[in-house]
Each structure stands twice: as structure tokens, then as C-alpha cells.
N, C-alpha and C positions, 0 to 999 in steps of 0.2 A: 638582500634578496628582494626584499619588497620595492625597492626601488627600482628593480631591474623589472620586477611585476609590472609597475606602474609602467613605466614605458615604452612597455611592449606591447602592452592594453591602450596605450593612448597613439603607439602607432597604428595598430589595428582598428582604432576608431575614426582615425583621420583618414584612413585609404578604404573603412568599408561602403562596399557596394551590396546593394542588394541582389537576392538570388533569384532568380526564377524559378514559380514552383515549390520552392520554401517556404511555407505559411508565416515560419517562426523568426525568419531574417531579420523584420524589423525588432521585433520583441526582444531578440540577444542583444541586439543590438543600442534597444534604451538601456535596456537592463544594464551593460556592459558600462554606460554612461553614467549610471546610477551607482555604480559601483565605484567609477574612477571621482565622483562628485564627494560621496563620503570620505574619499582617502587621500582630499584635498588637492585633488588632479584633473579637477573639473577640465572636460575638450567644449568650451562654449562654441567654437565651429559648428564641430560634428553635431551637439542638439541642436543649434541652428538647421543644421541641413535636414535633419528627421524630421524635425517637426513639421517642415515644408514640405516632406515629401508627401507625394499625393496616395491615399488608401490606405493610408495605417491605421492599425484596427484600436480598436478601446484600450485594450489591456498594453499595447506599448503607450499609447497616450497616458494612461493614469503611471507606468513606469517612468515614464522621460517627465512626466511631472513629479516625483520624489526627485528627481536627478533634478530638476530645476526649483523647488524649494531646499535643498541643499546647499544651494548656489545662493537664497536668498530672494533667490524672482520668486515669490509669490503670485505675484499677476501676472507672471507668461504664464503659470504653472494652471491659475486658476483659467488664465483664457485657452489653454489647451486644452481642458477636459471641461470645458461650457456645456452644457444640455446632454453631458454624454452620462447613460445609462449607471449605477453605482450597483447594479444586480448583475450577477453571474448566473448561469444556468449550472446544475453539476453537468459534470463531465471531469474524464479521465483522460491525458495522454500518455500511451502505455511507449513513448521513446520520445527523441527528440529535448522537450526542456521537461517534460515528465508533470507537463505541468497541470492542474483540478480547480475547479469552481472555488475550492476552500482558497487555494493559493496566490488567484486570483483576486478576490474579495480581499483578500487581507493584502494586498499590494495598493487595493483602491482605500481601505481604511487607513493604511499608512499615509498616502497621499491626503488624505480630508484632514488628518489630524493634525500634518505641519500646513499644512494650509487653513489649519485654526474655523476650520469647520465643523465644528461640535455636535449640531443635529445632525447633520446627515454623515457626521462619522459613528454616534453611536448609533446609529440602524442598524448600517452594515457590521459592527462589534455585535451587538447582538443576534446578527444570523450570523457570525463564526462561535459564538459560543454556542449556540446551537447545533452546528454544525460536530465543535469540538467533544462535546457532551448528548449526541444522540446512539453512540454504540458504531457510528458505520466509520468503516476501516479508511482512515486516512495515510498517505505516504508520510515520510519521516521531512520532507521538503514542504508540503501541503502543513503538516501540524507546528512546525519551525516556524514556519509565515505569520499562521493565525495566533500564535500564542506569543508573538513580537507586535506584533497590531494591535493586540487584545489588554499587553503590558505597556504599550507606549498610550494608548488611549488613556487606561487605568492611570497611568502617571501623573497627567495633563488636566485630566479630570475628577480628583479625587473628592466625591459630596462628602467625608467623615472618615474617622479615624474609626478601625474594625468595625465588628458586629456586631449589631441586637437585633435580636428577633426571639420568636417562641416554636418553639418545636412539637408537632406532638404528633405520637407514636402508639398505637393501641389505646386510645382513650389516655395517655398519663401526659401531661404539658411540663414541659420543662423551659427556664430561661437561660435566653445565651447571650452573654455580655463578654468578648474578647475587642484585643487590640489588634488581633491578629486578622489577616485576609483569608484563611482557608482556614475550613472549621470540616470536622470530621466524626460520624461517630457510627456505630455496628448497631444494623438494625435486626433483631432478633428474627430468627427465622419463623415464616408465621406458619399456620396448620391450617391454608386455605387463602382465602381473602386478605391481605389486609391494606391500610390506608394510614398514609405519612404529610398530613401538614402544618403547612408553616407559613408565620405571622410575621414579615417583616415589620421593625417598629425602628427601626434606623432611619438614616438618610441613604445610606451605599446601595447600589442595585446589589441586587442576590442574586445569585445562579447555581440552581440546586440541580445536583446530580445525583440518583441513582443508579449503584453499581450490583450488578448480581451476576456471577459466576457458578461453577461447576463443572463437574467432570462427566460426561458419556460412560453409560454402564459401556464397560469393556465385550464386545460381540456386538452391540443394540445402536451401533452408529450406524446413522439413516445414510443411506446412500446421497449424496446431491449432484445438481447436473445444473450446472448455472452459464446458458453459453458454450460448455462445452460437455462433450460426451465422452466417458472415459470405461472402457473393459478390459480384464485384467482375465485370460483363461492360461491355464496349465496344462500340458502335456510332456508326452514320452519325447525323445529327440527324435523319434520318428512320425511322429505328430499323432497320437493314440492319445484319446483324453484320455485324465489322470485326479484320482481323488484327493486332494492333498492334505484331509484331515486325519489321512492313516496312508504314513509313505512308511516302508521297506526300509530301512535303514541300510546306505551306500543306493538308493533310487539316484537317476539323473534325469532330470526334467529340462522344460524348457518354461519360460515364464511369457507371454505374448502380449505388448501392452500398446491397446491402439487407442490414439485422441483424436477429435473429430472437433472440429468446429462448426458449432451450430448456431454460432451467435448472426448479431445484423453488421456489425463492423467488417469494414474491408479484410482486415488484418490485427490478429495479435501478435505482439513485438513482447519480446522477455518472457514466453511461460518459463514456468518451474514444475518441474515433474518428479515427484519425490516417493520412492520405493524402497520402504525398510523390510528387511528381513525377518524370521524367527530367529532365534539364538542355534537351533541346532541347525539349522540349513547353512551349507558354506555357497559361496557368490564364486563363477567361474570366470576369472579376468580374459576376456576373447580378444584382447587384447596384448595381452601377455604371452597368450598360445596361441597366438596367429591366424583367431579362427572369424573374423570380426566378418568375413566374405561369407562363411556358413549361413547366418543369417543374418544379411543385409538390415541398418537400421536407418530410418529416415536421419535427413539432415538433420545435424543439432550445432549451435553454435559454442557448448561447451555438456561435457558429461567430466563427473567428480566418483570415483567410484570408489568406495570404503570397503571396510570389514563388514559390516552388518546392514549396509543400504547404498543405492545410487540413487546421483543427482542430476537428473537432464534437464538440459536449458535450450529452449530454441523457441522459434516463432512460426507462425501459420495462417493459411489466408483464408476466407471464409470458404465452408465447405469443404477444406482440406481434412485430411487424414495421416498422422505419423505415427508407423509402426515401431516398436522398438522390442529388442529380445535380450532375457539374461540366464544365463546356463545355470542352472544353478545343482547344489547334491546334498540328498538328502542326510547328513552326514555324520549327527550325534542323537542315539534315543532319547526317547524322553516327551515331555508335554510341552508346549510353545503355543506364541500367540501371535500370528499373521495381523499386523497394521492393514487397514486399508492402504493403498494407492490414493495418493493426489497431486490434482494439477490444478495450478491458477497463474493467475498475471501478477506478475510481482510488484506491478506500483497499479492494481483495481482487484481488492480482493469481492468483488461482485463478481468477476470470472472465474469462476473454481467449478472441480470436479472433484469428488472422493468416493470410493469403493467402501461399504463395509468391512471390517477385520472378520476374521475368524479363529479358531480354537483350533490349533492342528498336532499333531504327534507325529511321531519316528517311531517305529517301532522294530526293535531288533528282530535278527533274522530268526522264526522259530517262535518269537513270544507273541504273535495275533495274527490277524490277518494279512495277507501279502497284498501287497499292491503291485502293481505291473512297473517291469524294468527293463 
């Protein structure tokens, strides 16, 4: 099988052309190079011909140079990427090779390290560790990159075996003498202020990370609007608002869920729109009952629709708005808790939106207040 891979990569390599209007053409196409170089299928043609081709941008240059330190050119590799830049700006591409600043940077670190560039590879390693340990949401492609860059640097350049260093944690100093590369320890929860340093006394750089987590009081989740604007109202199927913190048990509502795009990009490519249910509310498939014309729902390029929530996937252009509707019936008494709504871009979680939850009830016919039906 892999053989048949390779040669269907290496005829694709020999007959591609570039596209017009494709930002990414050249890019797949070092990349693609790079890929057949490590699997001993090196097309020295085809990087011949890229390299010469006129306007390709940085990031195929530092790509088609791993593809050509692979090969062993060193010196084609280092004279294609001469005076070019080793800084990425962030950025996100939300399709296409899906590709970010991290992903980027650590393609150019890989590059510096087989080309035995020690300084100006560990820069660029220490802004992906940076990158990798500041909390902001990386793709699974972006974080794969940097922590292959970050492990092949580490390898090539190891100043000492483990760690020493001194710790210290609410006034008390502790010492730490392992063999090991990753050292770990739970820092007590403080009542206010508190302050965590440390003494490296090794030779190994360090990179200290703090992690703090927690859960949202259930009801007290802040609404956000990042880029995009998301409202979530409820009504009768005759369009009568409706309270839905005390619904009538057997109530049938309609759920009304419109997104807005309010960011500066042309277009988001892959939102994800995610609407979980209460347990006693049942979901009406308008799909099943043939009723999906009742209330028309914006394009979507894929909806997942379960027991207790739907999943809508689509894209949208700036300043657009998609409506979408779920049937839903109010259908077992009892106490429940309505999730917020949310929508984000599934490879930039910077683009998100979510609704606060709320506390809602059923309540049987006769046992409180009625709600309208």
C-alpha cells in the first residue's frame, strides 16, 4: 500500500501545476515533496522546478527546505531560505491546509535544526513553547508540528541530563534533582494572592507551566460574543413567546436559533453549532415527519441530530445571518437544566459564541402554573 502511496504522490508531483487564485498551491505542494523526501522517494525534478518558480512565499521555502535537507542539500536548503524572515505572525486558516502561526514556526524550526542552526533554531523553539504553554486553543495539526520541532531540537541539543532547580511555593523552598524531563507537582489552592518561584541551578533550559482549571457555577455562565453573535428565543409553533422555565407538560414549542457574523474576515469555513437539550424535553426529527419546509433552515453542510442535542456544521460570510429551528415537546415533569447554545470555528477557537444556561421545569397538568400551548 505504501508503495502504491508513493507513486502516486510522485506522479502528482511531477505533473503539478500551479493554480490560480490558490494561495496554498505552492505550499501543498513543497509540503507534498517533503513528505515523498522522508519516505525515500525524493522527486529532485519537481523541487528543482519550485524552487525556481517565481513568488513563493516563505512558508513553502522553509517547507521545500526540510524536503531538501532530507535529500542531504544543506546548502540548496540553506540558500533558499537566505534573509527570509524565521517570525510568523499568528493567524488561523479556518480550511484549505487549516494551517496557524504555531504550525508555521515549527515547520521553520524543523528546517533550522537539520540545517544545524542552533541559534536561530532555539528562538523560534522558545516562542512555540510559548506558544504551546500560554493557555490559547491550538488545532491538533498546529500542536503536532510544535511539539515535533520542540522534541527534535531537544534531541540535538541536549546542555544535561534532567533537572535541578529550587522551587518555592508560599514561602517553603524545596529541591528538585530528577533524571527525568518533565517534573510535575499540585500547587495548593491559595485564599487570595499567591506567588510560585523558581531557581534554575542546572544546565537544561526550563519551561515552567502553570495550569488552573475549574468548573462555571451552573446558571452564572457569562454569555460571550467573540466574532460572532448568537440568540437562542422560544416560542408557541404559532410564534407566541413562551417562558420556558415553567412549560405545561405535553407544551410544543419551537426553539429559534439565529448566528451573525460580526467578525472582520471575509468568511468563516467549518462553524460548529452545538444545542443540548434538558432531559425532559423530547427533540422533534422534522426530518422524519416531513416537516423540514415548515420552518426553512439556513444552509448547513452537515447537521447530526441525537436524543438529547443537535449538531450543525456550516459556514458564513461576513455580516451573514443563519437561521435554524428545532421542534421541540415539553414531554416529562420534573426539574432540568437548559445548556447554553454555542457556536465557534472548529480549527480558531477565538471565534465562539455561547448563551447562558438556565434552570427550567415541566410541570404536570394541574400541579402549577400553566404555560401557553
Amino acid at each position: 500500500m505504501i508503495e502504491r502511496w508513493k507513486d502516486g504522490q510522485r506522479r502528482m508531483a511531477r505533473t503539478w501545476n500551479p493554480i490560480p487564485g490558490q494561495e496554498r498551491t505552492h505550499f501543498i505542494q513543497a509540503y507534498r515533496l517533503w513528505v515523498l523526501a522522508i519516505a525515500n522517494a525524493g522527486e529532485s525534478g519537481a523541487m528543482n522546478r519550485l524552487r525556481t518558480t517565481v513568488g513563493i512565499d516563505d512558508i513553502t521555502r522553509w517547507a521545500l527546505a526540510c524536503a531538501y535537507t532530507d535529500l542531504g542539500r544543506i546548502d540548496v536548503a540553506n540558500d533558499l531560505v537566505k534573509d527570509r524572515s524565521v517570525q510568523v505572525a499568528s493567524y488561523a486558516e479556518l480550511a484549505g491546509t487549516f494551517g496557524s502561526g504555531a504550525r508555521d514556526e515549527a515547520i521553520i524550526a524543523l528546517a533550522l535544526v537539520a540545517m544545524e542552526r542552533k541559534e536561530a533554531a532555539g528562538a523560534v523553539v522558545r516562542r512555540l513553547a510559548q506558544r504551546l504553554g500560554d493557555g490559547q486553543w491550538l488545532s491538533t495539526q498546529s500542536t503536532a508540528f510544535a511539539l515535533m520541532a520542540v522534541a527534535r531540537y531537544a534531541s540535538k541539543n541536549a546542555l544535561g541530563d534532567g533537572l535541578n532547580f529550587q522551587v518555592t511555593v508560599g514561602g517553603k523552598t524545596s529541591d528538585v534533582r530528577t533524571g527525568r524531563s518533565i517534573w510535575r507537582m499540585q500547587l495548593p489552592i491559595p485564599d487570595g494572592t499567591a506567588t510560585v518561584r523558581l531557581n534554575n541551578q542546572g544546565q537544561a533550559q526550563l519551561f515552567l507551566r502553570t495550569i488552573r482549571t475549574g468548573t462555571l457555577v451552573i446558571g452564572q455562565e457569562p454569555p460571550t460574543h467573540q466574532g460572532l453573535d448568537l440568540r437562542v428565543t422560544y416560542t408557541t409553533l404559532d410564534g407566541r413567546p413562551v417562558d420556558v422555565t415553567a412549560l405545561t407538560q405535553g407544551t410544543d414549542l419551537l426553539a429559534t436559533t439565529e448566528v451573525t457574523h460580526t467578525g472582520s474576515l471575509d468568511r468563516y469555513e467549518n462553524l460548529a453549532l452545538t444545542q443540548v437539550l434538558p432531559s425532559g424535553w423530547e427533540l422533534r426529527n422534522a426530518r422524519m415527519e416531513g416537516l423540514e419546509q415548515s420552518y426553512p433552515d439556513a444552509p448547513f453542510d452537515h447537521q447530526d441530530i441525537r436524543d438529547d442535542r443537535v449538531l450543525t456544521y456550516f459556514s458564513l460570510g461576513r455580516g451573514q445571518k443563519a437561521t435554524f429551528h428545532l421542534r421541540l415537546t415539553a414531554a416529562y415533569a420534573g426539574r432540568y437544566y437548559l445548556p447554553g447554545a454555542v457556536c465557534e470555528a472548529m480549527y480558531d477557537r477565538s471565534i465562539q459564541a455561547r448563551t447562558p444556561g438556565k434552570n427550567v421545569a415541566v410541570i404536570a397538568p394541574g400541579d402549577g402554573p400553566q404555560a401557553s400551548k
